[in-house]
C-alpha positions as CSV (number, residue, x, y, z in Angstrom):
1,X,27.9,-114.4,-2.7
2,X,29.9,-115.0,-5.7
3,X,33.6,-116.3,-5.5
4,X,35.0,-113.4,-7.6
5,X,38.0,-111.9,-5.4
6,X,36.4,-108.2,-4.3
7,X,38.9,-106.1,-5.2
8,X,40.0,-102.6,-4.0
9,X,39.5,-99.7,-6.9
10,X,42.4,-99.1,-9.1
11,X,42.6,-95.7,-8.3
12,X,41.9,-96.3,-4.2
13,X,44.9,-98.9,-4.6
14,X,47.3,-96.1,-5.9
15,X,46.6,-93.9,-3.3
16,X,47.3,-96.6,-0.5
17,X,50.3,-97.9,-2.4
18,X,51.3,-94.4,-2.4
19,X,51.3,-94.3,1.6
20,X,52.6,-97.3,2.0
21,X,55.6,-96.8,-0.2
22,X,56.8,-94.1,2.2
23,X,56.1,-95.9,5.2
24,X,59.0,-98.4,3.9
25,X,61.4,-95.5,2.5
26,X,60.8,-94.2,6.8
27,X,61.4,-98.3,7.3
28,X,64.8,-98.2,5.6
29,X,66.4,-95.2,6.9
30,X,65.0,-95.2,10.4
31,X,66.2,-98.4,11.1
32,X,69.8,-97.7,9.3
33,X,70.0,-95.2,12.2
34,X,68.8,-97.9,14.7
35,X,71.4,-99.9,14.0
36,X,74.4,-97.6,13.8
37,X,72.9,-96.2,17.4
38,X,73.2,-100.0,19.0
39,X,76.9,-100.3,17.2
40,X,77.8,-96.8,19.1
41,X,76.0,-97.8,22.3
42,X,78.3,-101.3,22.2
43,X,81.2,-99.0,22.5
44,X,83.1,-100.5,19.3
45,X,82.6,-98.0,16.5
46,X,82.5,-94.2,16.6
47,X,80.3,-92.2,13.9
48,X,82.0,-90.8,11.4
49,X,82.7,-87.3,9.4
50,X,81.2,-85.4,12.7
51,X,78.0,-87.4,12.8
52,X,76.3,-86.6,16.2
53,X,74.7,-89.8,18.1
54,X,72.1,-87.9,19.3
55,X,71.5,-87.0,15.8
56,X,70.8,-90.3,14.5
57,X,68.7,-90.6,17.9
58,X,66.2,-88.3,16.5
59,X,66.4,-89.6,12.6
60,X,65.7,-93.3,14.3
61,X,62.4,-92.4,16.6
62,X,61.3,-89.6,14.3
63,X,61.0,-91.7,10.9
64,X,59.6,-95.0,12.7
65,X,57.9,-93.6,15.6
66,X,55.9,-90.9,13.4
67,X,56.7,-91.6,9.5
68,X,56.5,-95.6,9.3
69,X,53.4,-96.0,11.5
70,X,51.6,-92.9,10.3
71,X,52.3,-93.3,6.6
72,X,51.3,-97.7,6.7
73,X,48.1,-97.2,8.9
74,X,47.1,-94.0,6.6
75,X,47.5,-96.6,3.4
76,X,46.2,-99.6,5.3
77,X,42.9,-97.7,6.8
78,X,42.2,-96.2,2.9
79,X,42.4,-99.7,1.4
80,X,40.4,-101.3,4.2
81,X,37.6,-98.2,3.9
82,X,37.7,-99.1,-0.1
83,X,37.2,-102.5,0.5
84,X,34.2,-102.7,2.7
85,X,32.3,-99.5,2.6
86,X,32.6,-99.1,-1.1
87,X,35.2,-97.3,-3.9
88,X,35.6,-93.7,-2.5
89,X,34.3,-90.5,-4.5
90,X,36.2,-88.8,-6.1
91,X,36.5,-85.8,-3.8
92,X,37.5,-88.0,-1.2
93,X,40.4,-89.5,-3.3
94,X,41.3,-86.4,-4.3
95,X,41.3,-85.0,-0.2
96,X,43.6,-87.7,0.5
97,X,45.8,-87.2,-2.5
98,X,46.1,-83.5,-0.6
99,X,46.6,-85.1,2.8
100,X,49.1,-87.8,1.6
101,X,51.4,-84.6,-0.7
102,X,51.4,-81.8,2.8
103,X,52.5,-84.8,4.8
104,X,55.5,-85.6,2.2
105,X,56.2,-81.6,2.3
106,X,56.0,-81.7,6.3
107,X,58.3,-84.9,5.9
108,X,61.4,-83.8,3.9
109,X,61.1,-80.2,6.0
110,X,61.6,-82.3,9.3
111,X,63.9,-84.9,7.8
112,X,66.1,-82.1,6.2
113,X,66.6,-80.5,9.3
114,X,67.1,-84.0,11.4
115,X,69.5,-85.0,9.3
116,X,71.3,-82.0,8.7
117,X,72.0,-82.0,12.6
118,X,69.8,-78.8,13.0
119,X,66.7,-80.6,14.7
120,X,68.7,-83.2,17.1
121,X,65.8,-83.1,19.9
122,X,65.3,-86.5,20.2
123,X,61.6,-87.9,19.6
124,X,60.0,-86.1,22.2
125,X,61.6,-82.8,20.4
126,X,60.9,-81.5,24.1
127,X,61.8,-78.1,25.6
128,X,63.8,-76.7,26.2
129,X,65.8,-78.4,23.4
130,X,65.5,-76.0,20.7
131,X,65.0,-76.9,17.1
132,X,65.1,-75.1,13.4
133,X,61.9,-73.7,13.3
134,X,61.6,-75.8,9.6
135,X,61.8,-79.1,11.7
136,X,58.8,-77.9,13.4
137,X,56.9,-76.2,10.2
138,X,57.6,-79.7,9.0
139,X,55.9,-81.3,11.9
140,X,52.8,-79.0,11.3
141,X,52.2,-80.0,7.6
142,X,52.4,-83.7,8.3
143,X,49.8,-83.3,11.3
144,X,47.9,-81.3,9.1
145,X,47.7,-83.9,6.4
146,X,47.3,-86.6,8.1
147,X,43.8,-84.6,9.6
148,X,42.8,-83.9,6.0
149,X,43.4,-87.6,5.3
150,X,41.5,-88.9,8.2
151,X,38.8,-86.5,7.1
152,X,38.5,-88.4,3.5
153,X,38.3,-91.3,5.6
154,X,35.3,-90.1,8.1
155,X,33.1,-88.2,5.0
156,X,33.3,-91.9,3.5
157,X,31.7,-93.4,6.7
158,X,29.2,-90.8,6.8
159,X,28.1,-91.5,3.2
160,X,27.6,-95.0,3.5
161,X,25.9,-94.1,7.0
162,X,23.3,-91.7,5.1
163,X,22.8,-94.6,2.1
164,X,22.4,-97.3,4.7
165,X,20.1,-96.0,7.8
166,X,19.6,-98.7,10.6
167,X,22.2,-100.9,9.5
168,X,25.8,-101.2,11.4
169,X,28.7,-100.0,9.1
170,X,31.4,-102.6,7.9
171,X,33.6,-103.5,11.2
172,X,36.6,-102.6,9.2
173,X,35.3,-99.0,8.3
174,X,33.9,-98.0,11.4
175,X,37.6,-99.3,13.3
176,X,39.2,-97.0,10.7
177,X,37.0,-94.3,11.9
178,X,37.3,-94.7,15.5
179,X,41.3,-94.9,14.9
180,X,41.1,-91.3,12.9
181,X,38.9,-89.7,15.5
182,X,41.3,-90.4,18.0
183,X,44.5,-89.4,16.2
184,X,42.7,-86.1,14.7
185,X,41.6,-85.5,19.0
186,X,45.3,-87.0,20.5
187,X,47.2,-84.8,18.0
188,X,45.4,-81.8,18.8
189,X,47.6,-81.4,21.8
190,X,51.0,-81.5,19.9
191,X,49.5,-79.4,17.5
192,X,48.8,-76.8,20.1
193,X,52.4,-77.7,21.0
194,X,54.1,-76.7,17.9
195,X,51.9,-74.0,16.5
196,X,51.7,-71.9,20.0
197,X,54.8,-72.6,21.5
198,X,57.5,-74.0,19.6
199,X,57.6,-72.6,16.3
200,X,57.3,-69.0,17.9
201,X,60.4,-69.5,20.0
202,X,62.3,-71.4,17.6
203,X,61.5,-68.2,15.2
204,X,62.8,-66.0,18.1
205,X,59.5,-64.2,18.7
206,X,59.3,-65.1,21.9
207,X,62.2,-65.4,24.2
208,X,61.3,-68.4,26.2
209,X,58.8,-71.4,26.8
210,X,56.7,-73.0,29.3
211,X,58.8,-76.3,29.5
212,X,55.8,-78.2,32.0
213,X,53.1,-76.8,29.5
214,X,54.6,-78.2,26.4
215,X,55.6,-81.6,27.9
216,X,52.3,-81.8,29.1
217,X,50.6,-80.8,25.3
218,X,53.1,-84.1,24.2
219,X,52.2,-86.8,26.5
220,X,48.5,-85.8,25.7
221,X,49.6,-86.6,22.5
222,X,52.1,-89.5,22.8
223,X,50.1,-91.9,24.6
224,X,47.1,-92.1,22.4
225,X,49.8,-92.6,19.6
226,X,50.8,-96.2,20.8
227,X,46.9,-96.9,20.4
228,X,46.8,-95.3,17.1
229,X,49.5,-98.3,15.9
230,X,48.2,-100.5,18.0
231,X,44.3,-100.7,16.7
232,X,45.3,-100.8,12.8
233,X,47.5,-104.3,14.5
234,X,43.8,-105.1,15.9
235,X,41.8,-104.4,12.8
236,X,43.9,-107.1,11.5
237,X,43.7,-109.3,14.5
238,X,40.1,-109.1,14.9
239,X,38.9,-109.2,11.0
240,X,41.4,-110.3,8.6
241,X,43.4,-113.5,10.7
242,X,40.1,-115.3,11.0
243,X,39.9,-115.1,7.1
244,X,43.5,-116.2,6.9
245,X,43.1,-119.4,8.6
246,X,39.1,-120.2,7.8
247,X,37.8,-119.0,11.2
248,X,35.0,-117.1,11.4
249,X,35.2,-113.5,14.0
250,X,34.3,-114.5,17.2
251,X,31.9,-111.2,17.8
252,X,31.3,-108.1,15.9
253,X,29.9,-106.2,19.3
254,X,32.8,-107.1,21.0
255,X,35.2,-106.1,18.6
256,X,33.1,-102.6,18.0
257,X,32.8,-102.6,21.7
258,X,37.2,-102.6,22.3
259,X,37.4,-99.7,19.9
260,X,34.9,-97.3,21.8
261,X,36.8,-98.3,24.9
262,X,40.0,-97.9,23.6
263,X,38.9,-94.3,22.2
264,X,37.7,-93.5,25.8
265,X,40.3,-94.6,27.8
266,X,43.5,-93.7,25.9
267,X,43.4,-90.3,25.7
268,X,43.2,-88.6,29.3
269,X,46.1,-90.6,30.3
270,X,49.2,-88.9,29.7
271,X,50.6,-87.9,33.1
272,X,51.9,-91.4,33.5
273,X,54.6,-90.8,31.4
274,X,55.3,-87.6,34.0
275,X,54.8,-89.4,37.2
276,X,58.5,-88.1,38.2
277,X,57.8,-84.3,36.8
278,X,57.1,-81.6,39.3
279,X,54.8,-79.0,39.0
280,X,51.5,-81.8,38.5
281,X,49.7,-81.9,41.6
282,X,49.8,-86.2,42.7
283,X,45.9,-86.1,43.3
284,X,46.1,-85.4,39.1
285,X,48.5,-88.1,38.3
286,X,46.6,-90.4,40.6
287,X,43.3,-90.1,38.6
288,X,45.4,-90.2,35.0
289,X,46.6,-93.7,36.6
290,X,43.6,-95.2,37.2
291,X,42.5,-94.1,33.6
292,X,45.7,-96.0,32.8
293,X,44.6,-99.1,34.2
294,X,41.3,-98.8,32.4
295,X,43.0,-99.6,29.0
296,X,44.4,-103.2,30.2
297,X,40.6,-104.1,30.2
298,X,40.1,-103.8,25.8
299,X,43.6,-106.0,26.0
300,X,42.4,-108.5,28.1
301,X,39.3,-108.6,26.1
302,X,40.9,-108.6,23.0
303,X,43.7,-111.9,23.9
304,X,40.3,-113.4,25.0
305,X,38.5,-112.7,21.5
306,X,41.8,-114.3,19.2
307,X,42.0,-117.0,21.5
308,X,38.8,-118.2,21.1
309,X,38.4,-117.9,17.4
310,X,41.4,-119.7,17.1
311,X,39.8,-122.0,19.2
312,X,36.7,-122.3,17.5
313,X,38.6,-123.0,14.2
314,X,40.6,-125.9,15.5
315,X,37.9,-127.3,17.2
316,X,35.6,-127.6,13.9
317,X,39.1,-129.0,12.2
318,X,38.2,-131.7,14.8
319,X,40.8,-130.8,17.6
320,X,41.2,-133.0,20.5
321,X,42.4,-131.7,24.4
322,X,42.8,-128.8,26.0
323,X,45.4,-127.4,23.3
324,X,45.2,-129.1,20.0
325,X,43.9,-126.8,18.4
326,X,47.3,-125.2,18.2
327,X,48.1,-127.7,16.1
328,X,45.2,-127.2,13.7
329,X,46.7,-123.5,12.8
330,X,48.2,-122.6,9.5
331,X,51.8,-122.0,10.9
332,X,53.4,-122.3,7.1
333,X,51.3,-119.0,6.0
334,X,53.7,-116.0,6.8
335,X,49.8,-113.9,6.4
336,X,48.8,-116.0,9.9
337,X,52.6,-117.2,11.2
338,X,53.4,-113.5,11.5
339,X,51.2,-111.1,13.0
340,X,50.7,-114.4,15.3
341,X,54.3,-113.6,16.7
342,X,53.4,-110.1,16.9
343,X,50.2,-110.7,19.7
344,X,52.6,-113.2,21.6
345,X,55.0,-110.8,21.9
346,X,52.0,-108.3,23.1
347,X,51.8,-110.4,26.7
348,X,55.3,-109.5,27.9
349,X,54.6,-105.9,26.4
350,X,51.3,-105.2,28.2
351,X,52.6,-106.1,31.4
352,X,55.3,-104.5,30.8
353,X,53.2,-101.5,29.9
354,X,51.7,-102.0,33.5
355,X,54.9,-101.6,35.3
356,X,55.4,-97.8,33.3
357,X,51.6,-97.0,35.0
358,X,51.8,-97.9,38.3
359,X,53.3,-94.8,40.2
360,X,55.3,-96.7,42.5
361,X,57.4,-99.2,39.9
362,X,57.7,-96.4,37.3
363,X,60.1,-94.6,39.8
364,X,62.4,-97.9,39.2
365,X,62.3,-98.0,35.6
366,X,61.6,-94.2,34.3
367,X,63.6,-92.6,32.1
368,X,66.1,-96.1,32.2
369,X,66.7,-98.8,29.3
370,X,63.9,-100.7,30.7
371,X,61.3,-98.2,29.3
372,X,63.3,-98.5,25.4
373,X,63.1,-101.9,25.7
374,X,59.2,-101.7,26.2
375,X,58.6,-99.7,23.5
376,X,60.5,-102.1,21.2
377,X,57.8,-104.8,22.3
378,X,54.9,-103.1,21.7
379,X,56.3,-100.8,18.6
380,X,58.7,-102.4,16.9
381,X,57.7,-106.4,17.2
382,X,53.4,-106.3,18.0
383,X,53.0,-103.6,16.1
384,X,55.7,-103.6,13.2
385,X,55.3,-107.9,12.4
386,X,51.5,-107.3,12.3
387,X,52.0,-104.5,9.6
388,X,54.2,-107.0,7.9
389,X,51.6,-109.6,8.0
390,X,49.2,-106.7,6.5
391,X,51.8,-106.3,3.6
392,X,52.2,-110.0,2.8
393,X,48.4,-109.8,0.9
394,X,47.7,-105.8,0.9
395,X,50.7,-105.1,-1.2
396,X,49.9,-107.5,-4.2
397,X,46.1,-107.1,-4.0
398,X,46.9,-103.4,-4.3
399,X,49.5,-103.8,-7.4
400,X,47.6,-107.0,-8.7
401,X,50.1,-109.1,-8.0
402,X,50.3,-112.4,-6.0
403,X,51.9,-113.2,-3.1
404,X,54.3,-116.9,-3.8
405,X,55.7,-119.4,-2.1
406,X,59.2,-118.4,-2.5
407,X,58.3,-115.3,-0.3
408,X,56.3,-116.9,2.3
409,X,59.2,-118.9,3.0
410,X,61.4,-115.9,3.2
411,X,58.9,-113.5,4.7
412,X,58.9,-116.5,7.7
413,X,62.6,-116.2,8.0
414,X,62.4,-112.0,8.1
415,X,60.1,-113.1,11.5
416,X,62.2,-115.1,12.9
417,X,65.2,-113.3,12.3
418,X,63.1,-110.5,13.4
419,X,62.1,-112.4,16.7
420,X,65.7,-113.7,17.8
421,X,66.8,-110.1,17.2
422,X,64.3,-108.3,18.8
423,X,64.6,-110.7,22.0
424,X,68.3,-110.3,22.1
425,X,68.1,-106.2,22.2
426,X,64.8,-105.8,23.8
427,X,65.5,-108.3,26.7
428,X,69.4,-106.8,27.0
429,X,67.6,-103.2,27.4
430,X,65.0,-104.2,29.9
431,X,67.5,-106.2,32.2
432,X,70.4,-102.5,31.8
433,X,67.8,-100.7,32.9
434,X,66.8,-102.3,35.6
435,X,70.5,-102.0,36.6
436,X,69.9,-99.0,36.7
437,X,71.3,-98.2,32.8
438,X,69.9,-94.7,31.7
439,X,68.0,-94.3,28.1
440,X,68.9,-91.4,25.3
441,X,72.3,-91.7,26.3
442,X,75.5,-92.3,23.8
443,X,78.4,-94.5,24.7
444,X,79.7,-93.5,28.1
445,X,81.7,-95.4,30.9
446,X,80.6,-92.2,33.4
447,X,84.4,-92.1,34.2
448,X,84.8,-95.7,34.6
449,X,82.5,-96.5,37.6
450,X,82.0,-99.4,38.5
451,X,78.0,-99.6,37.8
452,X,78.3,-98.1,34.0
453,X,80.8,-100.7,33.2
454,X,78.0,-103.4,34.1
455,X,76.3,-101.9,31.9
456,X,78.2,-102.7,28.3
457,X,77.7,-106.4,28.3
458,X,74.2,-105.1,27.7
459,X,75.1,-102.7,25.1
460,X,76.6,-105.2,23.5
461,X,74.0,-107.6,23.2
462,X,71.5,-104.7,22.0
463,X,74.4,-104.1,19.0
464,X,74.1,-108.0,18.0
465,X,70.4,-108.1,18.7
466,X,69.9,-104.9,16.0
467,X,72.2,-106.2,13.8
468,X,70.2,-109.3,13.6
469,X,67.1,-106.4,13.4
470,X,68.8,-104.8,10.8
471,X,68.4,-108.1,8.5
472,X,65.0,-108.4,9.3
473,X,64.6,-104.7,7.8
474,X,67.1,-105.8,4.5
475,X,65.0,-109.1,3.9
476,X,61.2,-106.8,4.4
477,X,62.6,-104.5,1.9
478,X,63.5,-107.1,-0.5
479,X,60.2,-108.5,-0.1
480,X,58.1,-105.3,-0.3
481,X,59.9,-104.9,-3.3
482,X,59.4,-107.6,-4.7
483,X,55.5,-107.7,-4.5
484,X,54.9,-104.0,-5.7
485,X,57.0,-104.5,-8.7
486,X,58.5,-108.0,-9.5
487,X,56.0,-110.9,-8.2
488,X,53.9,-112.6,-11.1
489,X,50.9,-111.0,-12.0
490,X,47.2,-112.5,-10.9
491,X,45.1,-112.0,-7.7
492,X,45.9,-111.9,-4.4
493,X,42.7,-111.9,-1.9
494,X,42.0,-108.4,0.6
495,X,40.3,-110.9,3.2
496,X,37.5,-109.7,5.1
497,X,36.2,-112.3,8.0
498,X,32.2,-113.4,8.4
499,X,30.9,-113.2,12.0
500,X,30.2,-116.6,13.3
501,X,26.6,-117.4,13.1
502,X,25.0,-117.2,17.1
503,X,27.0,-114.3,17.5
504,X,25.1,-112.3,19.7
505,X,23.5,-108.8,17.2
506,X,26.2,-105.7,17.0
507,X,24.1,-102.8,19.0
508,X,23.8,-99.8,17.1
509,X,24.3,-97.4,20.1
510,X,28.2,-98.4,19.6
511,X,27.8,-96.3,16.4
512,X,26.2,-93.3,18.4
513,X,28.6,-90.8,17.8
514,X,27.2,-88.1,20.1
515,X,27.1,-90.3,23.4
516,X,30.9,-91.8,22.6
517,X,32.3,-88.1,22.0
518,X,30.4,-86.6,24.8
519,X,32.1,-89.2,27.4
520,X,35.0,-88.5,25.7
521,X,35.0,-84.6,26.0
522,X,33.9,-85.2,29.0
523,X,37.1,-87.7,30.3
524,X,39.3,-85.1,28.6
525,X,38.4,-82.2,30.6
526,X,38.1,-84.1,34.1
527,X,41.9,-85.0,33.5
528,X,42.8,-81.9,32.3
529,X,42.1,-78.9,32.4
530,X,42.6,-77.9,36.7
531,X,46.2,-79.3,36.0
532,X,46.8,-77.4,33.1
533,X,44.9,-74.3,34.4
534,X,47.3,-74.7,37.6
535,X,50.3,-74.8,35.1
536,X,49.1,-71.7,33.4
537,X,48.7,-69.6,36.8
538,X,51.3,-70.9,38.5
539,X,54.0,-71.7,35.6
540,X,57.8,-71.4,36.5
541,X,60.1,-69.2,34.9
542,X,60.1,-69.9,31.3
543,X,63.0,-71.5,29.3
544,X,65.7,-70.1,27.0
545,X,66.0,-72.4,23.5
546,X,69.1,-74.6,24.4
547,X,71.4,-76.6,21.4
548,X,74.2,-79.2,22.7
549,X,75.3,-80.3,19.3
């Protein structure tokens, strides 16, 4: 193999780069909004010029929970694609050129309306809460996009399927795959959601809306999309951190094997976010729970996986004990030092995640602070650092730049500031709610009882925490900056780990398409469809559009 750096094509780079630069625009005003939201919440500052909190509620979840994550993994999974299974044709750069312009359209239509306090529905945008019908036009178009974009993605894999019979397909490409089969599957439901339901009754051609039916279409949707940003976190994980630090992967079947499960698991599964909701028979959300539960078992598989390539590598670096290998690790590379953070935090977030699925602690914690908190674990500090750690070498491989020491040092502080803020807010919201502290809720004393006003001390440690946050997102920005246009010019690596050698063979029945999306069918319409049919027969009166702002 030659030492050249393998480079991603020119012309593949620009349309990554291109994704990726709006995923960091999202970044920048999103998390503006965050902040000013914890600074209301602490009750020391009051919006101005008629600015509605609930307002900047829906800007914050909206452009991080949908346009950051959607945007980096869609530039990330086209790079990574590029990179292992070969430049992509030109009709497939030209389909995600299409993909990548709708989702901008669909973007600025929702934004507009968000941020013109005429689509203030919160990230759920659930009914009855009515919207502009352009917020949800916008919503279309960026689905719709994002499945023509996925679809350059799986034509690619199929290509390099045909030109290479018998042979298992570059782990990078077929996680990207498996990630855009289940997005183009999960989104199907909030699809239906929009195109059936909401955007004829935000249009007025239909008076009212099944409220149960469309909150059920959304969690179909919204759990599958903490997976979808969770597996482009594992892609790096599981292929690119052994690179980083000289490891080799620990097993290709393994990692193959997390992705099919993760694809089977995390879809019928969304009735545990409606555990308290009436009108879903308990038998249903019992068997959605269990289904749940399934998904811990790809974690646990996957902590064991890093943990013992990181092993592995210290022990050849001639580690001694039970854990000196630690100290074998590259901790000064912000590329490693990073997304490292990012799977720690992971721990507390899983079993976290555990508590939200089990029907019997969920009735402690739903719909409190504790479940805002949770998400900022997995979302916003597993999730988010390991994109940052992808953006420390993607970025200047993609504008042929290189990544230098000054920034490693600074992209280190952005973590730790990043950490200390993140455990400030995150650990203030999970300890409110389990006072009892309610979530989507503005600055309120409830009258000045005595249990709200135990609350502030919290809501003001969430304010310092995201103002600490806030620098973490001032110092990223500086930094992406600074590698797509200022950094010196030369080349920065796109690494891709080896397979350590007595790795056991990949199977090629993990790349059976027809058996995986059979089960999957399958798992869909055992969760689903008497529940939903039961909804359909036996649905309450419907709901009138309502607007509080």
């Amino acid at each position: 193999m030659s030492t050249q750096i393998q480079k991603v094509d020119k012309r593949d780079a620009k349309l990554a780069m291109a994704y990726i630069a709006v995923a960091f625009v999202a970044l920048a005003i999103g998390g503006l909004m965050g902040l000013l939201q914890t600074l209301v919440r602490s009750g020391k500052m009051e919006l101005p010029g008629g600015i509605n909190y609930y307002e900047i509620l829906t800007a914050h979840g909206v452009l991080l929970g949908l346009g950051l994550t959607t945007y980096f993994i869609l530039g990330f999974q086209f790079a990574a694609i590029s990179r292992t299974a070969g430049t992509l044709s030109n009709k497939a750069r030209a389909t995600g050129w299409v993909g990548f312009i709708l989702m901008v359209i669909g973007t600025i239509m929702a934004t507009s309306m968000i941020l013109t306090n005429r689509a203030t529905v919160l990230y759920t945008f659930y009914a009855p809460l009515q919207a502009h019908f352009i917020f949800y036009l916008g919503l279309t178009l960026l689905i719709v996009g994002s499945w023509v974009a996925c679809g350059a993605m799986i034509a690619t894999y199929m290509k390099w399927r045909k030109q290479n019979p018998g042979k298992p397909s570059p782990l990078l490409t077929f996680m990207s795959v498996v990630n855009s089969v289940m997005w183009i599957v999960c989104t199907l439901g909030v699809a239906g959601e929009v195109l059936f339901q909401l955007l004829p009754w935000s249009l007025g051609w239909v008076d009212t809306v099944n409220v149960l039916v469309s909150r059920t279409l959304f969690w179909y949707f919204g759990h599958p999309l903490v997976y979808f940003w969770l597996l482009p976190a594992y892609m790096a994980w599981y292929v690119i951190i052994p690179k980083i630090i000289g490891g080799k992967i620990f097993s290709d079947a393994l990692a193959r094997l997390v992705f099919i499960l993760f694809l089977l698991f995390s879809l019928p599964v969304g009735f545990h976010h409606q555990l308290t909701e009436p009108g879903i028979d308990a038998n249903w959300k019992f068997v959605q729970v269990v289904l749940t539960f399934m998904v811990i078992i790809p974690s646990l598989m996957t902590v064991f996986s890093m943990f013992a390539t990181f092993e592995m590598y210290g022990r050849k670096q001639g580690a001694k004990g039970l854990f000196g290998w630690l100290k074998k690790l590259p901790w000064k590379d912000a590329r490693f030092v990073v997304p490292f953070i990012g799977m720690t935090a992971f721990v507390p977030a899983g079993a976290g995640g555990i508590i939200n699925a089990s029907n019997q602690m969920n009735q402690v914690v739903h719909n409190t602070m504790w479940v805002t908190g949770h998400f900022h674990l997995t979302l916003a500090t597993t999730v988010v650092l390991t994109f940052f750690g992808i953006s420390y070498w993607l970025i200047p491989h993609l504008t042929g730049r290189i990544f230098t020491k000054a920034m490693n040092r600074l992209a280190i502080f952005q973590a730790i500031a990043w950490t200390i803020g993140m455990t400030i807010m995150s650990g203030s919201m999970h300890l409110q709610g389990l006072l009892g502290g309610p979530r989507r809720t503005a600055y309120t004393t409830y009258g000045d009882a005595a249990q709200a006003l135990d609350w502030i001390p919290y809501q003001i440690a969430q304010a310092i925490g995201g103002s600490i946050l806030f620098l973490g997102i001032v110092l990223i920005i500086v930094i992406v900056i600074n590698l797509a246009f200022f950094a010196p010019k030369g080349e920065q690596e796109f690494p891709v780990g080896e397979v350590a050698e007595g790795a056991e063979k990949t199977p090629l029945v993990l790349e059976n398409w027809k058996i995986w999306l059979t089960i999957l069918a399958a798992l869909i319409l055992i969760a689903y469809t008497v529940p939903f049919a039961d909804m359909i027969q036996n649905a309450p009166p419907g709901s009138k559009g309502f607007k509080f702002w």
